[in-house]
C-alpha distance (Angstrom), angle and dihedral (degrees) to the residues before:
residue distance angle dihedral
X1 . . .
X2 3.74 . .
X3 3.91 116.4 .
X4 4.10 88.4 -118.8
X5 3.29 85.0 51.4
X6 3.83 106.7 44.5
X7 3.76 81.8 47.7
X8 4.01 88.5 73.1
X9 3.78 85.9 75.1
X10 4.11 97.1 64.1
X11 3.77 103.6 51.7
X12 3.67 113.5 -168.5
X13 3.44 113.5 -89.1
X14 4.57 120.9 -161.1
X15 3.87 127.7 -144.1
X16 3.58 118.5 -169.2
X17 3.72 114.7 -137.4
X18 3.55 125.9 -140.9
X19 3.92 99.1 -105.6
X20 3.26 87.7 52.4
X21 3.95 103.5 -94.5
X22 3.76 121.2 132.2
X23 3.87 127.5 -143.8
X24 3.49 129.0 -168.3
X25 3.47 130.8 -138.9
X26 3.75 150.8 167.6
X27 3.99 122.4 -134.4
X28 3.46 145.1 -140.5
X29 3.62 149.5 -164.6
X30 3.82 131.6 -15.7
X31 3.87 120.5 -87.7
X32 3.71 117.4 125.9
X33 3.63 86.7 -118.6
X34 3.58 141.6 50.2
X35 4.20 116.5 -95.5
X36 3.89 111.7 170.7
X37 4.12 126.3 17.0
X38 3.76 108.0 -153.2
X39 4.55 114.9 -148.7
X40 3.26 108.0 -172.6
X41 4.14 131.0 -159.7
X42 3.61 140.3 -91.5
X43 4.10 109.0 -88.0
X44 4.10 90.5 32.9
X45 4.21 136.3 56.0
X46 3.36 135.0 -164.5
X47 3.89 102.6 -40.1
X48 3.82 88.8 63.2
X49 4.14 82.7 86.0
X50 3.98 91.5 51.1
X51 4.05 91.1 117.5
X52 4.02 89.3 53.8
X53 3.94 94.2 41.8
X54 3.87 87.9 52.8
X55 4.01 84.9 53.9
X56 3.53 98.6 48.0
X57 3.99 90.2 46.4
X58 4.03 110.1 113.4
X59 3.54 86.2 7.3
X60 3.95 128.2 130.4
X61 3.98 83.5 -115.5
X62 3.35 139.8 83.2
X63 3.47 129.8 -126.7
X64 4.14 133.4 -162.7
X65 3.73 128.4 168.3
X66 3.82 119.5 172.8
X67 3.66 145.9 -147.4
X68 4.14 100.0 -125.2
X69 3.33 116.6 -135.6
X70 3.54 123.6 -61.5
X71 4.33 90.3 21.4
X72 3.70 121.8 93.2
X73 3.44 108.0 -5.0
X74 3.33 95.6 -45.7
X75 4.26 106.5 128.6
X76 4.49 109.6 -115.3
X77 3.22 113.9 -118.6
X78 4.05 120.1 -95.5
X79 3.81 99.3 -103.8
X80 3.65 120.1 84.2
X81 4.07 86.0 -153.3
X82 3.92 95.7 28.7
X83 3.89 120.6 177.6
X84 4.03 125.9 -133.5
X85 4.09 85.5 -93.8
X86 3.55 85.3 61.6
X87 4.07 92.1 56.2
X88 3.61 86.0 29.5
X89 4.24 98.8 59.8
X90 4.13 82.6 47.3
X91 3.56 93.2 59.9
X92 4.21 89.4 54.3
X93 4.02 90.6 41.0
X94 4.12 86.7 54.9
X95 3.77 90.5 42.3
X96 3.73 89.7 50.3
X97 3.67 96.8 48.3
X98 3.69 86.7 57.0
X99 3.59 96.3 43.7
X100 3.63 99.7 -117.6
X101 4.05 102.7 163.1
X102 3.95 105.3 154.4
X103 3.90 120.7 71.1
X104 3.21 124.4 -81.5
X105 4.14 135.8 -151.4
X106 3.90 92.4 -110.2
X107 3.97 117.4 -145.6
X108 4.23 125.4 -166.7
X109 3.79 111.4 172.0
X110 3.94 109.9 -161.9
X111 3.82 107.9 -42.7
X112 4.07 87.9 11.8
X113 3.82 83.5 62.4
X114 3.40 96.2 68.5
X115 3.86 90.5 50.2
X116 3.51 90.5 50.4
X117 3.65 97.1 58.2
X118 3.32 92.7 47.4
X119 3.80 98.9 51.8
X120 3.75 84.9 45.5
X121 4.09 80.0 62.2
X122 3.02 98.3 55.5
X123 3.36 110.9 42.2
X124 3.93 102.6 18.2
X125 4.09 89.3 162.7
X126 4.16 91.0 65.6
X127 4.06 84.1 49.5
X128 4.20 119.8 82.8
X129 3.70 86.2 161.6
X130 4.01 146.2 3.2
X131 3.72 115.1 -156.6
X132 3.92 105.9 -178.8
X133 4.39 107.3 -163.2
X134 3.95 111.3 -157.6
X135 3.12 91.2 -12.2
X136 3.95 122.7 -145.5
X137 3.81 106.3 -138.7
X138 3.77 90.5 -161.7
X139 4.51 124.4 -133.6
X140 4.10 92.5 -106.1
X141 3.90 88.1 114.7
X142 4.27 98.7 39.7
X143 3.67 128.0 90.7
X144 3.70 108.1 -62.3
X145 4.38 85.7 -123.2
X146 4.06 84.6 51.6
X147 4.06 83.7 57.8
X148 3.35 97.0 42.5
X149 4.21 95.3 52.5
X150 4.26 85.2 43.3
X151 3.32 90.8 53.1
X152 3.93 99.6 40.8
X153 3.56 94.8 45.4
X154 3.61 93.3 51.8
X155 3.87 92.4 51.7
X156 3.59 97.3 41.3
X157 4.01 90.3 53.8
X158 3.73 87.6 55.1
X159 3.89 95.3 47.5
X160 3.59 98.6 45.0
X161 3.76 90.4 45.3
X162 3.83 107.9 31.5
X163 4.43 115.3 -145.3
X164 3.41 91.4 -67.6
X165 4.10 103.7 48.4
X166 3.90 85.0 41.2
X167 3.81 91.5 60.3
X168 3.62 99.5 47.0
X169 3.96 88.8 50.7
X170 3.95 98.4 38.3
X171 3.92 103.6 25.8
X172 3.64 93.3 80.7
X173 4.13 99.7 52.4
X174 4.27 85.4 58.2
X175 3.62 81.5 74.8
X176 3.84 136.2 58.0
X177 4.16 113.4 -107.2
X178 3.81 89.7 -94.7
X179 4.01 105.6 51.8
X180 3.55 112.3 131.5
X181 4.04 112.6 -102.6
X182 4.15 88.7 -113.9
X183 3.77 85.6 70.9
X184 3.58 95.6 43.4
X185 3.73 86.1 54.1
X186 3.54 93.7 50.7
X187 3.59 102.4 45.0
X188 3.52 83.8 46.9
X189 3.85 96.4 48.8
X190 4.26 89.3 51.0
X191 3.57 82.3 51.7
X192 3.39 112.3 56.2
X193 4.00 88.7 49.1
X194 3.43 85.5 75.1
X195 3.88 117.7 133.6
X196 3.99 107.6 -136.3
X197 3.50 91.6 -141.8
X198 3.73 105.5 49.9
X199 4.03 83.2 42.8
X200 3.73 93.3 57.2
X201 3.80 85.1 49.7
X202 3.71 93.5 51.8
X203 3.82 96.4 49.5
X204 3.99 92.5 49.2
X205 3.73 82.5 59.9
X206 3.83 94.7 45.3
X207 4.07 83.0 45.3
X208 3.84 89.2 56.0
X209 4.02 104.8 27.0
X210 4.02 123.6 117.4
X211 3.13 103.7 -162.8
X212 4.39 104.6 169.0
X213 3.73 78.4 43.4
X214 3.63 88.9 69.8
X215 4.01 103.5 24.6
X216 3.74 83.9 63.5
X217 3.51 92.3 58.4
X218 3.66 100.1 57.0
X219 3.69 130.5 86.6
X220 3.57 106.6 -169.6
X221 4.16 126.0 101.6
X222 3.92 106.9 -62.8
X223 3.84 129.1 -171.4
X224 3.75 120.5 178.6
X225 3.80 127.1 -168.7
X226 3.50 153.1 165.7
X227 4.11 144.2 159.0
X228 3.44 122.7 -88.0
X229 3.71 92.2 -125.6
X230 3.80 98.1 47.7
X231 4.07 107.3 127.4
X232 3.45 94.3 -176.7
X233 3.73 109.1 58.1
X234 4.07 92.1 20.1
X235 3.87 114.4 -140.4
X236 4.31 82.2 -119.1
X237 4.11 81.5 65.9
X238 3.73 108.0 42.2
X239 4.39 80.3 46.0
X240 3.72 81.0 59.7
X241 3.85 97.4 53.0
X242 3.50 87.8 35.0
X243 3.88 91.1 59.5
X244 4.36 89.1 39.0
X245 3.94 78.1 60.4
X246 3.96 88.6 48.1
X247 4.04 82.2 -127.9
X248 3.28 131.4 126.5
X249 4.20 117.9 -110.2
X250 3.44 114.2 -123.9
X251 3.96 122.4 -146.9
X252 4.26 110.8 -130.3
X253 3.96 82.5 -167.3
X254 3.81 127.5 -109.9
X255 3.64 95.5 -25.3
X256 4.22 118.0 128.4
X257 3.85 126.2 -122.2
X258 3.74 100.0 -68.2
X259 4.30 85.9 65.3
X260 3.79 93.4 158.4
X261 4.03 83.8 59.6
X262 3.44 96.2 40.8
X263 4.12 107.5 25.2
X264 3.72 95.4 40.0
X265 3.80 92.9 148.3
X266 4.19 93.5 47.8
X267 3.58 90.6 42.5
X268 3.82 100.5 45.6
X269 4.04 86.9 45.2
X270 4.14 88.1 60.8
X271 3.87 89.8 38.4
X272 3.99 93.5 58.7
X273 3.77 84.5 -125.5
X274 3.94 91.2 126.4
């Protein structure tokens, strides 16, 4: 079964938070309580984690993977310019609307790393273990003119292109040179849905985030990961927040950036999902 089509199974589901702001969501597996909180990246949502949902279903776990603010229906976040603690106090207002009071394994992939970390900071209690996947490091610590060209860049791809012209010219790279076309069409699919506006929110963050600042400060179980073949967040980088974490990295194989796509076995292995 395709991943587009697999992804029929895990409808999206909505919470409604107590300020009023609404994330959505899709859900797996049947344990009273929550086991594993899935954040994914920047050009994908919530159906990026379909191959981990399907291994969680009928299992004695349970699975959620979100649509960050400003994707989906999910509401953005206030600031124009927000910081990861702005993503980061979202994911514990969704988790409290669903009641979710034991810790959980704690999952960013690329941008969702560097909310991950960050809610792991500041609420290390809810957290028994952060596994960041390709991991985007963030440009807080560069050159102010290196942020400013990331950034730009970035933006001006998605206005000159739209969602749908950026996926058919950037799907493809999240993957290594050999992926099977029904992964390029669904990384391509999740990213075309993406709103411009919660997007341009996303890569301000990314523009701005730290993230070995605040790996380093953490003392809770870490894992950090990434394919071989990932162009995007190199294996050279995710080493380098691996060794912020004082972890060591661990190689999914020659899978691309979007690993939990592409690596599902590897990546459900370190996730405890089979």
């Amino acid at each position: 079964m395709t991943p587009l089509q697999a992804l029929a199974s895990f409808p999206l589901r909505d919470a409604a938070l107590a300020d009023g702001a609404r994330v959505s969501y899709r859900e797996a597996g049947s344990a009273a309580e929550v086991t594993h909180v899935l954040l994914h990246g920047i050009g994908s949502a919530s159906g990026s984690w379909v191959r981990q949902l399907e291994a969680a279903q009928g299992t004695s776990l349970r699975v959620l993977a979100w649509d960050a603010p400003g994707y989906g229906a999910s509401t953005p976040v206030a600031a124009d310019w927000p910081q990861a603690g702005d993503y980061a106090a979202r994911v514990w207002a969704w988790l409290d609307a669903l009641n979710v009071r034991t810790p959980v394994t704690l999952v960013g992939h690329s941008l969702g790393a560097l909310m991950a970390a960050r809610a792991a900071l500041q609420a290390p209690s809810r957290v028994q273990r952060l596994v960041l996947l390709s991991p985007a490091g963030g440009y807080g610590n560069a050159e102010a003119a290196v942020r400013e060209q990331k950034l730009n860049d970035r933006l001006a791809t998605l206005q000159r292109l739209g969602p749908q012209g950026m996926a058919q010219a950037r799907g493809a790279a999240m993957l290594s040179p050999g992926a099977p076309a029904e992964l390029v069409e669904a990384v391509r699919e999740s990213m075309s849905q993406v709103i411009p506006a919660g997007y341009t929110q996303a890569a301000r963050l990314l523009a701005h985030g730290t993230l070995a600042d605040d790996v380093a400060q953490l003392r809770l179980p870490i894992a950090v990961a990434s394919g071989s073949a990932d162009g995007i967040t190199t294996p050279a980088a995710c080493q380098a927040v691996a060794k912020a974490a004082g972890v060591a990295w661990n190689d999914l194989g020659s899978a691309g950036h979007a690993c939990p796509l592409e690596a599902p076995g590897n990546v459900n292995t370190l996730l405890g999902l089979n």
